[in-house]
Each structure stands twice: as structure tokens, then as C-alpha cells.
C-alpha positions as CSV (number, residue, x, y, z in Angstrom):
1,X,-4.0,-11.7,2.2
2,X,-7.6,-12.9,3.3
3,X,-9.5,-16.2,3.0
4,X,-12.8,-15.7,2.2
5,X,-15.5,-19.1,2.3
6,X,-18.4,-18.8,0.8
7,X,-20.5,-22.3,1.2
8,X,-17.9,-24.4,-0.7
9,X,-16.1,-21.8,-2.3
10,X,-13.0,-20.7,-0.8
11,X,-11.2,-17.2,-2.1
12,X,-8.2,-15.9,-1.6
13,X,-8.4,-11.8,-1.4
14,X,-5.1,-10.1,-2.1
15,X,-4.3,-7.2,-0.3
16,X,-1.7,-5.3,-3.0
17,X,-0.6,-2.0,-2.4
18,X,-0.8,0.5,-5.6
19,X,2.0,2.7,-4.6
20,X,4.9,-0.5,-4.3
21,X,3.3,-1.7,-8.2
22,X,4.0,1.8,-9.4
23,X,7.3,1.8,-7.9
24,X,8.1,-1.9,-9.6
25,X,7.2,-0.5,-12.7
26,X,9.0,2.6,-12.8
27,X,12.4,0.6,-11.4
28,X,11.5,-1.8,-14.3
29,X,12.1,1.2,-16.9
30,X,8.0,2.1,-17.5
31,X,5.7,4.9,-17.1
32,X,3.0,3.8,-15.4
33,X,-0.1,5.0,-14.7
34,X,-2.0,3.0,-11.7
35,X,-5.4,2.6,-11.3
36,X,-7.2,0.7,-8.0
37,X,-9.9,-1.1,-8.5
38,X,-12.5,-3.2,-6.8
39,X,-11.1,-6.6,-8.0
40,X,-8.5,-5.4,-9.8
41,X,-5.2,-3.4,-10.3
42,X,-4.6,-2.3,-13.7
43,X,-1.4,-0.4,-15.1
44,X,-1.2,1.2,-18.1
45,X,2.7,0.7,-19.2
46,X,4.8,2.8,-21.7
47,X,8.5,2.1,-21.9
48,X,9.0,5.8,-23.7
49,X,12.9,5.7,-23.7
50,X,12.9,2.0,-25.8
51,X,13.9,2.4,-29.3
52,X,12.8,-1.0,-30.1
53,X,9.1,-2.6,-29.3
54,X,8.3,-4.3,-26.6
55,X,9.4,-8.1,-26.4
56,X,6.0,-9.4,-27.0
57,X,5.8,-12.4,-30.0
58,X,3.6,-14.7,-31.8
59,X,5.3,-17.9,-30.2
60,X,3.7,-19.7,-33.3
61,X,6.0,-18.2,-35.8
62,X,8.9,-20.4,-37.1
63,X,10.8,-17.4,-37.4
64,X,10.5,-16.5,-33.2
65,X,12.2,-19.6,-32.8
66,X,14.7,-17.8,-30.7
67,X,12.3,-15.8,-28.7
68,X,10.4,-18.8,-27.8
69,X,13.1,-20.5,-26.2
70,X,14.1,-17.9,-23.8
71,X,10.7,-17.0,-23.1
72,X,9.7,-17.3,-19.8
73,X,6.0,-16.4,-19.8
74,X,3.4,-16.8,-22.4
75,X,0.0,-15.0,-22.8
76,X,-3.3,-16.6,-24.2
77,X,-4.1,-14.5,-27.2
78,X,-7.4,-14.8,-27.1
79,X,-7.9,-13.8,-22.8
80,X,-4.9,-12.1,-22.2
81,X,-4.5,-14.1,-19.4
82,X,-0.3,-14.8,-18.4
83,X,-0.5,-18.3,-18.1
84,X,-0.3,-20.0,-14.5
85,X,-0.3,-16.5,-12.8
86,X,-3.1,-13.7,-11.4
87,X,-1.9,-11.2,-14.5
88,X,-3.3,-10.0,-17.5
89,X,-2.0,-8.4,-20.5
90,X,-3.5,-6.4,-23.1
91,X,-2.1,-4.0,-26.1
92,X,-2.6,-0.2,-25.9
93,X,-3.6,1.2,-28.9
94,X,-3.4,4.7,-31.3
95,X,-6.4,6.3,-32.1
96,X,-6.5,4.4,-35.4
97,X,-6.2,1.2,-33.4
98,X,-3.1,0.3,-34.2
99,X,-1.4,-1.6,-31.0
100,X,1.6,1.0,-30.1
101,X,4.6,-0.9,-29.8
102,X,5.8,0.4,-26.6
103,X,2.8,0.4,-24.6
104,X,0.8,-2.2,-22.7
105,X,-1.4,-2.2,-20.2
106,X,-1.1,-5.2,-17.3
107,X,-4.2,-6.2,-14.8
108,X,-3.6,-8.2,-11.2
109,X,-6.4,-10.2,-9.9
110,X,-7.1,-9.3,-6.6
111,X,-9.6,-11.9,-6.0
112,X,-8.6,-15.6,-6.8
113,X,-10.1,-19.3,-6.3
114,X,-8.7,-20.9,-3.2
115,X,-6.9,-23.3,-5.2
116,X,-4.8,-21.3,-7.3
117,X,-1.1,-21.9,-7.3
118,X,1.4,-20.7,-9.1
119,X,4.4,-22.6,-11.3
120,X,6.0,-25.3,-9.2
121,X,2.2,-25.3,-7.3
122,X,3.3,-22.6,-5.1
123,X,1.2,-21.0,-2.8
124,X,0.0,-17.0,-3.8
125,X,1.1,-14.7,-1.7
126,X,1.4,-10.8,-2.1
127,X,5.0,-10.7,-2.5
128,X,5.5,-13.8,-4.7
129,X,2.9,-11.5,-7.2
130,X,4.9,-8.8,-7.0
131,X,7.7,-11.0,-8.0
132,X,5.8,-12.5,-10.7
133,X,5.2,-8.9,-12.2
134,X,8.7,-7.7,-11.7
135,X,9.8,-10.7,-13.5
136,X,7.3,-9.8,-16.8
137,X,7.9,-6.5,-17.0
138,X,11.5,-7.7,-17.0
139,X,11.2,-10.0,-19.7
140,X,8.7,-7.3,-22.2
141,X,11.9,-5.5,-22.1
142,X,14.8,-8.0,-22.2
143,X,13.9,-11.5,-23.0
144,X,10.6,-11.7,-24.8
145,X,6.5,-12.9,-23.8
146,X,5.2,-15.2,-26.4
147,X,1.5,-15.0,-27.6
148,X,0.0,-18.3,-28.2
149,X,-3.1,-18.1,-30.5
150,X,-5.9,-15.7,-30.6
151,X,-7.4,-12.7,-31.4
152,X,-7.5,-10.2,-28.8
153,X,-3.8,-9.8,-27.7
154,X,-1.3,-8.6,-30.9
155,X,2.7,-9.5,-30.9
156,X,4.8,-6.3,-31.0
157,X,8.5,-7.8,-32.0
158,X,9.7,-10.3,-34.3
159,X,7.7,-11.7,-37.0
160,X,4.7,-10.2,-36.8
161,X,2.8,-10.1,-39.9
162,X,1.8,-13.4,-42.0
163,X,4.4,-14.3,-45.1
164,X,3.6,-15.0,-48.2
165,X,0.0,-13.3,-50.5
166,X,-2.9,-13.3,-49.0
167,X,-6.5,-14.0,-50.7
């Protein structure tokens, strides 16, 4: 990791290595296709041998009450942003844009403000992100993400479509 200062700015630049994320994911249960970039690190995630969709839920619902409560991450629907950590999460979609249920694609900030901290206000490191990320990919497979509000990011398991007519 590297500070950089910039007047009163101070960065924190994250030196992750590619090859140790792809080999996270694939001990996680993905396929994962890695891509290095500038100020990023994005992975494109399929769980191909999951009969079931990822554990990814409108936290919202009533009926995800379960899910909510053993959620252990939650993603802003309208960023993608995973809340309190340097990840973002995003549905993949088919090419009628339907979200597939057993895709997603992640991105890792490489570049953060100085005074980012994680839960608990600890301090970012390289390996406590590639804890954080072994622990989501964990929980899309085995204890559920919940999606609060927005847009942009769509729930894959539970409840997922709105009861009741529509007008």
C-alpha cells in the first residue's frame, strides 16, 4: 500500500495483486474472469455449477425477512457500492437484459481517501480487502447480500418481483 498527499488530500493506493483475486474467487466456487485496471480491479463472476441464484435480495421486502437477518453485507441499489467497504457490485446481464441469476460482476477500488476505514473503523490494508471479498463472495453463495433501494443493482433470490396488480 502507498500514501499518496496531494496538498490536503491524502490517498491511500492499494497495491492488489490480480492473480491472488482470481484465485479467491475460484476457491469461492466462481468463474472468474479478471480484468486490471488503472483504478480498479473488476471480476466478472459466474457460479456455473449453482442450481439456485445467487443470494442477492431486496432487503426491503417483508417476505426476505429471513435473509435480512443473516445478511452480512448490503449493497446501495442505486451505486452498487457494498457498504463500509472498497467493493462494488453490479448484475450481469443476457442479451435481452435480463440480470442472469448466477452472474455478477464485483469492482475493488484501488484508490481510496486517506480516511477510509472499514467496519469496526479498521484501518485498509491489502489483505483485510481480500478478506472482505472472500467473505462476499461467501455470503452470494451461502448466506445472502441485501439490496437496499434503487435502481441500478437488481435482487436475484427471494422475493423479487412486486405483489399484488400493478397500474
Amino acid at each position: 500500500m502507498q500514501v499518496l498527499e496531494a496538498g490536503n488530500h491524502k490517498y491511500l493506493l492499494l497495491e492488489l495483486d490480480p492473480e491472488s483475486i482470481g484465485n479467491i474467487a475460484r476457491q469461492a466456487g466462481f468463474e472468474v474472469k479478471v480484468d486490471d485496471q488503472q483504478r480498479v480491479i473488476s471480476l466478472d463472476l459466474t457460479a456455473t455449477d449453482r442450481q439456485a441464484p445467487l443470494l442477492l435480495f431486496d432487503a426491503a421486502d417483508p417476505g426476505n425477512l429471513g435473509w435480512f437477518s443473516r445478511c452480512q453485507f448490503y449493497v446501495d441499489g442505486k451505486t452498487g457500492s457494498v457498504l463500509q467497504t472498497p467493493l462494488f457490485l453490479a448484475n450481469q446481464h443476457d442479451k435481452n437484459g435480463r440480470a442472469l441469476p448466477h452472474a455478477v460482476r464485483v469492482q475493488i477500488a484501488k484508490e481510496l481517501p486517506g480516511s477510509f476505514r472499514m467496519p469496526g473503523r479498521q484501518p485498509v490494508t491489502e489483505q483485510v480487502v481480500y478478506m472482505v471479498l472472500v467473505n462476499l463472495l461467501n455470503a452470494l453463495l451461502k448466506t445472502g447480500v441485501g439490496v437496499c433501494g434503487g435502481p441500478a443493482v437488481k435482487p436475484l433470490a427471494g422475493r423479487t418481483e412486486n405483489i399484488g396488480p400493478s397500474n
